[in-house]
C-alpha angles and dihedrals in degrees: 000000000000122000121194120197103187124189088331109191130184120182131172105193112296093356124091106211100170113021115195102314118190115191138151113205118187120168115303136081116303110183106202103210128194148107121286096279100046097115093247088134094049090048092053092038091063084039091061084042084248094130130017113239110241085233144353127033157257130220139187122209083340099313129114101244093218098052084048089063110164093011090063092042091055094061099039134100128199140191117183123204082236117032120182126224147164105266085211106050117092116242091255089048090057095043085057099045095050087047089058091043079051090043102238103162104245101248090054090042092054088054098049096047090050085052094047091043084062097039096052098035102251102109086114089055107051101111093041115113114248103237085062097066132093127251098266086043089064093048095053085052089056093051109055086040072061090058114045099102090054088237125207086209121048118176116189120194107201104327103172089047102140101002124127114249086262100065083038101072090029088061091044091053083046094052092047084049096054094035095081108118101356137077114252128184117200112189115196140141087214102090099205089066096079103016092095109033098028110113087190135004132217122209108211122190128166086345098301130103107255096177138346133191143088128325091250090042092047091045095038088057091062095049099127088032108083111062124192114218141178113209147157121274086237079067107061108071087053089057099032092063082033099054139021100250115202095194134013121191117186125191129155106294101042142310129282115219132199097201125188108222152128102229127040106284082202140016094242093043115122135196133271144197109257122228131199087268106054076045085055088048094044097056092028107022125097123195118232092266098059120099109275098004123155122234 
């Protein structure tokens, strides 16, 4: 399975949503990273045929998606942020109902649902309603609707919004297990969703690819960039206005920094190992200098 995105371009109206974007997807993890605003949503939208692109394409296996109509369909998952469903229907009930709308003939759909009740730990609420389930409950149901077609390809646009960080490493185990031999895109802003199951991770900003790779390559490239210092409260001001700081730890004598920067913030500053998220501040973050930055 090979998907191809060239020169995809959204626009509504004035705004640029998605700007050019070039990316090959074969099976494995992406984890699709930015702020809220990036345009993650637009790009899996058109993804999921949604929404046309203004230009460019995307193919699948060599094929125009769009041209493939019902066939791609067939062998696509999706997850919204936000999924509808009947409050009154039982889990079970829902599962059911989304398999007809696929068209998974209904010998084949009881089966499945009984499967994906197992796989995402909701077998003992399957005949809960669904308005009576908590947040990462809901989640697990989306995403084995998601997964009824047993898709080769599965897109998930921020799946561990609002979980506690519970539910959040129980869906990510969830995501790695379901990701053998099919291509799955996770979009998120919280960077340890992806820093363990990602095969690859994709850096989005103003609806462009800024960097792509691996979480050690993305991290290796920024390793005399991220700098540990110990100053005096009377400092910090000055660097934070000066650098972007990906931590601040303040007892009674001073204030330790982590800084993200290309040159020394001290004299007495010394290197550290960087780590995804000093790589997620250095391409999104602002220091509190910068025009519309948030304190």
């Amino acid at each position: 399975m090979e998907v191809n995105i060239i020169d995809l371009t959204k626009e509504f109206g004035d705004f640029t949503a998605v700007n050019c974007l070039n990316i090959t997807m074969q099976n494995g993890v992406y984890g699709l990273l930015g702020v809220n605003g990036a345009g993650k949503t637009t790009f899996m939208r058109m993804l999921c045929t949604l929404l046309r692109p203004t230009s460019g394409k995307i193919t699948c296996d060599g094929t125009e998606i769009f041209a493939m109509d019902g066939e791609y369909r067939k062998i696509l998952g999706y997850l919204p942020q936000d999924f509808g469903f009947y409050p009154d229907f039982t889990v079970q009930d829902y599962l059911l109902y989304i398999a007809a709308i696929k068209a998974v003939r209904p010998a084949v759909a009881r089966k499945r649902v009984k499967e994906l009740l197992e796989k995402v730990g909701l077998e003992k609420a399957a005949h809960k309603k669904m308005k009576k389930l908590s947040g990462g409950m809901k989640r697990r149901a989306g995403i084995a609707q998601a997964m009824l077609n047993n898709p080769k390809i599965l897109i998930l646009d921020e799946p561990t919004a609002g979980l506690d960080p519970n539910e959040r490493i129980r869906f990510r185990n969830l995501i790695s297990e379901l990701s053998e031999d099919r291509l799955v895109l996770l979009s998120t802003h919280i960077v340890s969703d992806v820093e363990y199951i990602a095969n690859e991770i994709l850096l989005m900003k103003d609806g462009m690819l800024v960097c792509r790779g691996t979480a050690e390559q993305l991290t290796a490239a920024m390793s005399e960039n991220v700098w540990k210092c110990y100053v005096e409260k009377k400092s910090v001001p000055r660097l934070l206005e000066k650098y972007k700081i990906s931590n601040l730890k303040t007892d009674s004598h001073g204030v330790e920094l982590r800084v993200i920067a290309k040159e020394k913030p001290v004299s007495d500053a010394v290197i550290e190992a960087p780590v995804l998220e000093d790589v997620f501040l250095y391409y999104f973050g602002e220091r509190v200098g910068d025009e519309n930055a948030a304190v």
